[in-house]
N, C-alpha and C positions, 0 to 999 in steps of 0.2 A: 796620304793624309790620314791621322788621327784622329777626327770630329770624335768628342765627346758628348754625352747629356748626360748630365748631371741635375739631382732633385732630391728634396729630400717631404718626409710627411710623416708627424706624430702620428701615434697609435696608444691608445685609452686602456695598454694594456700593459704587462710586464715583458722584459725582457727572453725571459724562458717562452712563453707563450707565442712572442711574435716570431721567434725564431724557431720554436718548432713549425709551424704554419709556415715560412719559408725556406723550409728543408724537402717540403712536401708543393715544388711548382705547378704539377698536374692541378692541382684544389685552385689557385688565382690567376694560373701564365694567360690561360684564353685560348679557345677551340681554334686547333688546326696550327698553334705555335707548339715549340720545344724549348727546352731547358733543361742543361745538366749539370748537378751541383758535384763541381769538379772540386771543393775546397771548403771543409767544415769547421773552422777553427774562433769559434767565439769571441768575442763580437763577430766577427768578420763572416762572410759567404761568398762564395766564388761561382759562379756560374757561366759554363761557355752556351753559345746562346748564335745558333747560325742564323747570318742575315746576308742575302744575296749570293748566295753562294761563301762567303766566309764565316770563319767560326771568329763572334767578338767574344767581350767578356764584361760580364756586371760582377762589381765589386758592392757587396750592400755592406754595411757599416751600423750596426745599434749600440745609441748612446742613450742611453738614460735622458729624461726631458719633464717637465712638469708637469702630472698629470700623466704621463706612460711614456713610451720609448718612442725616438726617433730615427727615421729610418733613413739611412744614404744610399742614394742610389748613386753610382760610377755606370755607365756603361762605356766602353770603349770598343775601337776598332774596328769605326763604320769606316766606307771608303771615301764616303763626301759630307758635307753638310746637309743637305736632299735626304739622304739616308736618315743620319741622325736624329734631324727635327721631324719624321715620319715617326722614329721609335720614340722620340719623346712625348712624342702624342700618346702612343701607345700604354707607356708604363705609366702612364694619368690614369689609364683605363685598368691596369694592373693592379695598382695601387687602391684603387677601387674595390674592385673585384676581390683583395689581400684585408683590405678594411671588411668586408661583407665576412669572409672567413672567419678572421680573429672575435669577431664580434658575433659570431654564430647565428649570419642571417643565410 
């Protein structure tokens, strides 16, 4: 199985700005996870990202949005749906944590 989560969440800021901030996942991933930005190519960011013993992969996506940029989240290549809706809890909490960065709290 391929279970996907998929999300997306404006940010109050420009596109250069939120994208350097997620080149840098150590600053929002969350204590005790990993991320490695396997794929730098603007808009676009790749990240392999092991979950349960496999390496999945987030595809983030910034498009331009009113008021600052929005962000896509792809995660791919969990082994069930259990799995997935566990990380998509998760990237709520990321995404969070990514907002707090960008916005210098």
């Amino acid at each position: 199985m391929n279970a996907v989560a998929s999300l997306s969440q404006t940010f109050p800021v420009d596109a250069t700005t939120l994208h350097a901030a997620l080149t840098r996942p150590a600053d929002w991933w969350g204590a005790g996870e990993a991320a490695e930005v396997v794929k730098d190519d603007p808009p676009k960011l790749t990240l392999a990202v092991p979950v349960d013993g496999e390496r999945t992969r987030v595809m983030l996506v910034l498009n331009g949005a009113p008021g600052g940029t929005e962000l896509m989240v792809m995660h791919t290549g969990f082994a069930n749906g259990d799995s997935r809706d566990a990380h998509a809890a998760l990237w709520e909490a990321r995404l969070d944590r990514l907002a707090d960065v960008v916005n210098g709290r």
